[in-house]
C-alpha positions as CSV (number, residue, x, y, z in Angstrom):
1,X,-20.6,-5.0,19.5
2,X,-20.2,-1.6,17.4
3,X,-16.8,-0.6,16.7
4,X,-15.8,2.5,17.2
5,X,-14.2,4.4,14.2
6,X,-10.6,4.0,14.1
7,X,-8.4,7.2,13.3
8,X,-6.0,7.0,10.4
9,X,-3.5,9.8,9.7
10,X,-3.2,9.6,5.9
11,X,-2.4,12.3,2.6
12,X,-3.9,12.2,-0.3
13,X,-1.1,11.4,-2.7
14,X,1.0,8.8,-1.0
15,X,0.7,5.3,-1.3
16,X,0.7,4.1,1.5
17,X,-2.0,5.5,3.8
18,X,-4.0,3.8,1.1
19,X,-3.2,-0.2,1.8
20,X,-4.7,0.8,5.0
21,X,-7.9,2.3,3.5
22,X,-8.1,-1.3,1.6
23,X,-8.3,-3.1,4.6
24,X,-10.3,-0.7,6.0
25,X,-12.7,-1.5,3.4
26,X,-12.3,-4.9,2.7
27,X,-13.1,-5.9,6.5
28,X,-15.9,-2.8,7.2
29,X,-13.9,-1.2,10.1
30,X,-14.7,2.1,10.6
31,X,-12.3,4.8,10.6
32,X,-12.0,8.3,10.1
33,X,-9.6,10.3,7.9
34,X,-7.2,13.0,9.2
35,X,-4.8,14.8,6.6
36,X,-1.9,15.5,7.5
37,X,-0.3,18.7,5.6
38,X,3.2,17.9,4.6
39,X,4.4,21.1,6.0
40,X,3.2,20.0,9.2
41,X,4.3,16.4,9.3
42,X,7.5,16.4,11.2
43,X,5.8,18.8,14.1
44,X,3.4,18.6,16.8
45,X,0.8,17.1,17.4
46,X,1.8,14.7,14.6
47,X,5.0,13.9,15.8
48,X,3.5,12.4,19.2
49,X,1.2,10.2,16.8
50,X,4.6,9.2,15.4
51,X,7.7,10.3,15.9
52,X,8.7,9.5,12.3
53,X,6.8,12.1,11.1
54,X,5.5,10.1,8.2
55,X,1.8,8.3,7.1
56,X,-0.1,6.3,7.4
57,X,-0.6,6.3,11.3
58,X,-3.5,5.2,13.2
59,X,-5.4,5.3,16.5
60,X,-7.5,2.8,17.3
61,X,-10.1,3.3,20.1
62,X,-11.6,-0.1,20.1
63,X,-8.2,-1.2,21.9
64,X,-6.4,1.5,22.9
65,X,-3.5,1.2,20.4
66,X,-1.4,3.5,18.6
67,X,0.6,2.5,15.3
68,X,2.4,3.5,12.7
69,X,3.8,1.5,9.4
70,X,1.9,0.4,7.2
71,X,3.0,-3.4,7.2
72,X,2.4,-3.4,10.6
73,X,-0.8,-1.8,10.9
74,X,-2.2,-4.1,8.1
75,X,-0.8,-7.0,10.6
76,X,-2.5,-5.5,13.1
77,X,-5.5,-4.9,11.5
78,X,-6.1,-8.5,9.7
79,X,-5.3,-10.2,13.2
80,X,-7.2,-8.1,15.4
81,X,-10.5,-7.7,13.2
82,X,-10.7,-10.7,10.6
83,X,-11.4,-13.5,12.9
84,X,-12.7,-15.6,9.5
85,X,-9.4,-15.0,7.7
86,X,-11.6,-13.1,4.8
87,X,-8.3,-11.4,3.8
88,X,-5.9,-13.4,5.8
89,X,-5.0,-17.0,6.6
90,X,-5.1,-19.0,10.1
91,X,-2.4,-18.2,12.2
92,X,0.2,-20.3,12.5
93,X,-0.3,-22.1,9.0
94,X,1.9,-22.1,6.0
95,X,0.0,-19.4,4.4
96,X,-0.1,-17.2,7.6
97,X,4.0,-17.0,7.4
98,X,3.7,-16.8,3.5
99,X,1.9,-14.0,3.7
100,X,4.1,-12.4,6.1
101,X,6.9,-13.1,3.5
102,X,5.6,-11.0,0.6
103,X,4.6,-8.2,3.6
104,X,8.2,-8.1,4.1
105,X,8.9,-7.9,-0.1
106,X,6.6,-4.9,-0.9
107,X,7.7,-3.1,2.5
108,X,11.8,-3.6,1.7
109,X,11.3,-4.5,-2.1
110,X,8.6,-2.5,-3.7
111,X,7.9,0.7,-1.6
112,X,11.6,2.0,-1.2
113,X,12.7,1.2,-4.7
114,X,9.6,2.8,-6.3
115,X,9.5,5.5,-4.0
116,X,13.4,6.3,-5.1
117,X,12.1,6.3,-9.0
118,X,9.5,9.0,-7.6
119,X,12.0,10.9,-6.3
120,X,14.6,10.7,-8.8
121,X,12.1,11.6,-12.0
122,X,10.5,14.5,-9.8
123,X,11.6,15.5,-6.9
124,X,15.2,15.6,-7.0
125,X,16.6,19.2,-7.9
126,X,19.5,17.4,-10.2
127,X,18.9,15.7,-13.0
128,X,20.9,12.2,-12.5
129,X,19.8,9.8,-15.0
130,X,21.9,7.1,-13.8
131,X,20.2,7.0,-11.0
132,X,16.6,7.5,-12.3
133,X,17.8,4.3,-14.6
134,X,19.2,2.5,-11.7
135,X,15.5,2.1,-9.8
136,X,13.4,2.0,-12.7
137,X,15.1,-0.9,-13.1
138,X,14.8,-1.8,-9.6
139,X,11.1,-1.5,-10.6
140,X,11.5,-4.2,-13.4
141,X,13.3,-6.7,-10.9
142,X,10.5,-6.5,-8.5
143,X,7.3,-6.7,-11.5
144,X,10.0,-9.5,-12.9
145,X,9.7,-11.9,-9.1
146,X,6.2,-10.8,-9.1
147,X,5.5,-12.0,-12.5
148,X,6.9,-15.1,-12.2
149,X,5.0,-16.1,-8.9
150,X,1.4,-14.8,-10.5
151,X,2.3,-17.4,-14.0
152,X,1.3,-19.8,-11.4
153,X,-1.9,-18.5,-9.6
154,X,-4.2,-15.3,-9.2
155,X,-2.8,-14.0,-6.1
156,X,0.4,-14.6,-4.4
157,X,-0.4,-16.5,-1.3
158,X,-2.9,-19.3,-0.8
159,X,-4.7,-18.5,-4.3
160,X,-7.2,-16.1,-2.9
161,X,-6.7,-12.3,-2.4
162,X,-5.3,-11.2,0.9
163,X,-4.2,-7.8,2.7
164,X,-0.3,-8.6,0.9
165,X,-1.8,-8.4,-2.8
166,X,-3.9,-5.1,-1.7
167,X,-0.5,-3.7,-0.1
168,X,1.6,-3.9,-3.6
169,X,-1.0,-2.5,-5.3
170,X,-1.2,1.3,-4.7
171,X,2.3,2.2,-5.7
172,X,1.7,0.6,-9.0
173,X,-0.3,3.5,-9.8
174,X,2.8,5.2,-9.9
175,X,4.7,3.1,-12.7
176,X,3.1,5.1,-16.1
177,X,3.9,8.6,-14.7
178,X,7.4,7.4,-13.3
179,X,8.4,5.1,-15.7
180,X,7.1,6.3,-19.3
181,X,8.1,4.0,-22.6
182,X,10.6,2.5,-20.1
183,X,8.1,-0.1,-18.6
184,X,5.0,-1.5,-20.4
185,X,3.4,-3.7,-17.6
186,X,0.9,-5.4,-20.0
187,X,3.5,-6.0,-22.3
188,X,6.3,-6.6,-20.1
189,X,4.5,-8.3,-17.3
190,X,1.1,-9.5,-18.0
191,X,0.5,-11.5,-15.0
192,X,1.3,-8.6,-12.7
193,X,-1.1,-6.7,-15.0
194,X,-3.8,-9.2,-15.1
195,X,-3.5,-9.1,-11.3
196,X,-3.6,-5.9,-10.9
197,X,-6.8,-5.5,-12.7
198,X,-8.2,-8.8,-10.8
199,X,-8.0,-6.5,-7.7
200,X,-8.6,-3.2,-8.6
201,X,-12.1,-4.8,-10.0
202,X,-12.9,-5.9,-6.3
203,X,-15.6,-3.4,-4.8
204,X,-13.4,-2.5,-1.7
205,X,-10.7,-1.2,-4.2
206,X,-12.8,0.7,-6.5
207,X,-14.4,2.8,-3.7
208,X,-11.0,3.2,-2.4
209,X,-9.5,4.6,-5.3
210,X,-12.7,6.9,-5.4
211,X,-12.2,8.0,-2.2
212,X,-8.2,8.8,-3.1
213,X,-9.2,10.8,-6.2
214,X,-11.5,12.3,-4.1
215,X,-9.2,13.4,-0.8
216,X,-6.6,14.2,-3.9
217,X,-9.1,16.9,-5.7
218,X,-10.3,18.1,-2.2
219,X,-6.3,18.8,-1.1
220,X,-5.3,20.3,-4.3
221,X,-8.3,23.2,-3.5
């Protein structure tokens, strides 16, 4: 049976839309890409998609489903449409609640805390170092627990890569432009760096990240 393309609501520059993309990639669903202006995020007809008013959201047609979050539409997604656990693990094993575990670390750990450096080193209209310090630091404590897990084995659950490792990895992109002299992650943290590169030389990611710089250079027109 052919799926039918599911709908993502997504920006170019964010993160997070693009865990979703990976999956998306990783599993060859389907979708199609809506950008959502920032200036029109918290209105209508976004705001019925989700009444957050934030992306990634998505639509799927195949079941009839609405969702937004981006842990729980890679849940979704890796339960629904990999049957052979490419990305996943068997439900109800060790692994399956594992993976669920490090879900839970990058979506209360990694995203907030980075997302604060973001928006203490260039959004805020104050300059308040202490707090700029305060989560880059935050962004050393996370690389730190990550760093120690990876010492032990190329991914972090079940020693293949899964839909957790692809949802850490897009808001490492941000740690050079946030974070400057402050953090040297092959230096500082070579495991999470030799990850990183492990994944980001998987073809699913590449054409991802194409497809990002892509959607970023079309916006920016």
């Amino acid at each position: 049976m052919s799926l039918k393309p599911i709908t993502l609501y997504s920006h170019a520059t964010g993160p997070n839309p693009w865990k979703v993309v990976m999956v998306f990639e990783e599993l060859g669903i389907p979708y199609e890409a809506k950008y959502v202006p920032f200036a029109e995020i918290k209105d209508e007809p976004f705001v019925s998609v989700n009444p957050n008013g934030r992306v990634p959201a998505i639509i799927d047609p195949n079941t009839g489903i609405t969702l937004w979050e981006s842990g729980a539409i890679l849940e979704y997604l890796v339960e629904t449409y990999d049957k052979d656990n490419k990305i996943s693990f068997k439900s109800g094993s060790p692994e399956y609640f594992q993976a669920k575990q490090w879900l839970h670390f990058q979506m209360s750990g990694q995203g907030p805390y980075f997302g604060q450096a973001v928006w203490f080193s260039v959004y805020h209209p104050e300059k308040i170092e202490s707090a700029k310090e305060r989560y880059i630091n935050e962004i050393k404590r996370v690389s730190g627990v990550l760093n120690g897990v990876l010492a032990q084995s190329e991914y972090l659950v079940g020693n293949k890569f899964s839909y957790v490792d692809a949802a850490f990895l897009p808001w490492y992109g941000i740690v050079p432009r946030i974070t400057g002299d402050a953090i040297d992650l092959e230096k500082d943290f070579p495991h999470v760096n030799a990850w990183l590169n492990r994944i980001q030389e998987r073809p699913a990611t590449a054409k991802t990240q194409k497809d990002r710089l892509v959607a970023m250079d079309t916006q920016q027109k």
